[in-house]
C-alpha positions in Angstrom: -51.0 87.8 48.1 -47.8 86.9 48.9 -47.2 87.0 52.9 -45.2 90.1 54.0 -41.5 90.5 55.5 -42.8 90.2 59.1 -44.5 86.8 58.3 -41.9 84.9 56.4 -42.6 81.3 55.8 -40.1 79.0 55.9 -39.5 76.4 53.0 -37.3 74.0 52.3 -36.2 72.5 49.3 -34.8 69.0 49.1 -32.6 68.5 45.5 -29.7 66.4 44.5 -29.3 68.7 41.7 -27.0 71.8 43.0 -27.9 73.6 40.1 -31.7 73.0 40.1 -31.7 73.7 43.7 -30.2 76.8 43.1 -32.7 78.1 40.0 -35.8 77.3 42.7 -33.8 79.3 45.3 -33.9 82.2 42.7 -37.3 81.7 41.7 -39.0 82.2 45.2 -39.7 85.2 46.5 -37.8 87.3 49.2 -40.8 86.9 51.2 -39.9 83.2 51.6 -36.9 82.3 53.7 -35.5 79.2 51.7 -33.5 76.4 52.4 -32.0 73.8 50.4 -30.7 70.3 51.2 -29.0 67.8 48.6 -31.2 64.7 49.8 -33.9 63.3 51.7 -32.5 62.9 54.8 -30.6 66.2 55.4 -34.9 67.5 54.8 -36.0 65.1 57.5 -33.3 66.3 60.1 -34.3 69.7 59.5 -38.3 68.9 59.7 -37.4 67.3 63.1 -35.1 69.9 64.4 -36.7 73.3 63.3 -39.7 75.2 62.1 -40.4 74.5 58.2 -43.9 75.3 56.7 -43.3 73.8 53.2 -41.5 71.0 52.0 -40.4 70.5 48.1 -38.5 67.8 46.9 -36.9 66.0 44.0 -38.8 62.6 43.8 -35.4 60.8 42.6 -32.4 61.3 45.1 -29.9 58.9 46.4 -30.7 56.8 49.4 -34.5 58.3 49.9 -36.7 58.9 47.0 -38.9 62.3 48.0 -42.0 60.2 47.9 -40.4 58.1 51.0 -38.7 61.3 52.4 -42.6 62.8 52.1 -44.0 59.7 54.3 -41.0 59.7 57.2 -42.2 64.0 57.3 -45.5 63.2 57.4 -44.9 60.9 60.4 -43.5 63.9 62.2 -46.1 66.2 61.7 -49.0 65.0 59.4 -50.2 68.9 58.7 -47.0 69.8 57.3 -47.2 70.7 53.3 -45.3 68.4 50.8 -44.9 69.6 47.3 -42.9 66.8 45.1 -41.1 67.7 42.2 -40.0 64.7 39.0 -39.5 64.7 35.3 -41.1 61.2 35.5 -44.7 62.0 36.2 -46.1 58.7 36.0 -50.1 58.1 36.8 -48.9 55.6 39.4 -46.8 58.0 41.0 -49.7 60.8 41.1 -51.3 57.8 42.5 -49.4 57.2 45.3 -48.3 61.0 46.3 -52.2 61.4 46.5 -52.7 58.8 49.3 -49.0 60.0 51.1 -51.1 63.1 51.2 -48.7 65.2 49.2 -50.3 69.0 48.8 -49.3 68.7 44.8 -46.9 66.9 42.1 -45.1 69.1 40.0 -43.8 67.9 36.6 -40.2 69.1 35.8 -39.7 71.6 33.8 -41.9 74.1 35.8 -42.5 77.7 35.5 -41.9 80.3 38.2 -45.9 80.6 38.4 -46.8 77.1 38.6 -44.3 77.0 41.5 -45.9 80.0 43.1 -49.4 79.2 42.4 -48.1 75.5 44.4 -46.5 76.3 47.1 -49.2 79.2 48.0 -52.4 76.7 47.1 -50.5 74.3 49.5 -50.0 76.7 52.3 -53.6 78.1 51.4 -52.1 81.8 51.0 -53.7 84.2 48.3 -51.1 84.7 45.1 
């Protein structure tokens, strides 16, 4: 079950891809009240300066990768969900989202219910 209007949770996705960033925006439901940022640091900013109760983000962005972007979040608040998104899925790099503690690893190209059945396993909501 997807939450209603009066409890809309707040996510944020982190992207250098305007496009991609965009597609995810149209993916997500109305119930969600989405965000996007271009990198890394523009998410962190907006961790530390507002409520956000889901973060995804691109795993390869300029400056911060979203793996290193995952562990500066989780510094702020350590309960906060992480989803990470890369169309390099590498064992080593399931490896080491695992021990940042990131909620799940999602290999790009992605269906609309794969991202749904994410973010709402992360933030432990009924689809």
């Amino acid at each position: 079950m997807i939450p209603a209007p009066e409890q809309r949770l707040r996510l944020l996705i982190a992207d250098d891809d305007r496009g991609f960033r965009e597609t995810l925006l149209e993916m997500l439901p109305p119930q969600f009240e989405s965000t996007s940022v271009e990198n890394g640091e523009a998410a962190i900013e907006i961790v530390q300066q507002s409520r956000v109760d889901l973060v995804l983000l691109d795993m390869h962005m300029p400056r911060l990768t979203g793996l290193e972007a995952v562990r500066i979040v989780k510094s702020h608040d350590v309960r906060l969900p992480c989803i990470l998104m890369t169309a390099d899925l590498t064992a080593e790099l399931h490896q080491s989202a695992r021990l940042a503690a990131v909620a799940a690893v999602l290999a790009k190209p992605f269906t609309r219910k794969i991202l749904i059945e994410a973010i709402c396993s992360a933030l432990r909501i009924r689809v």
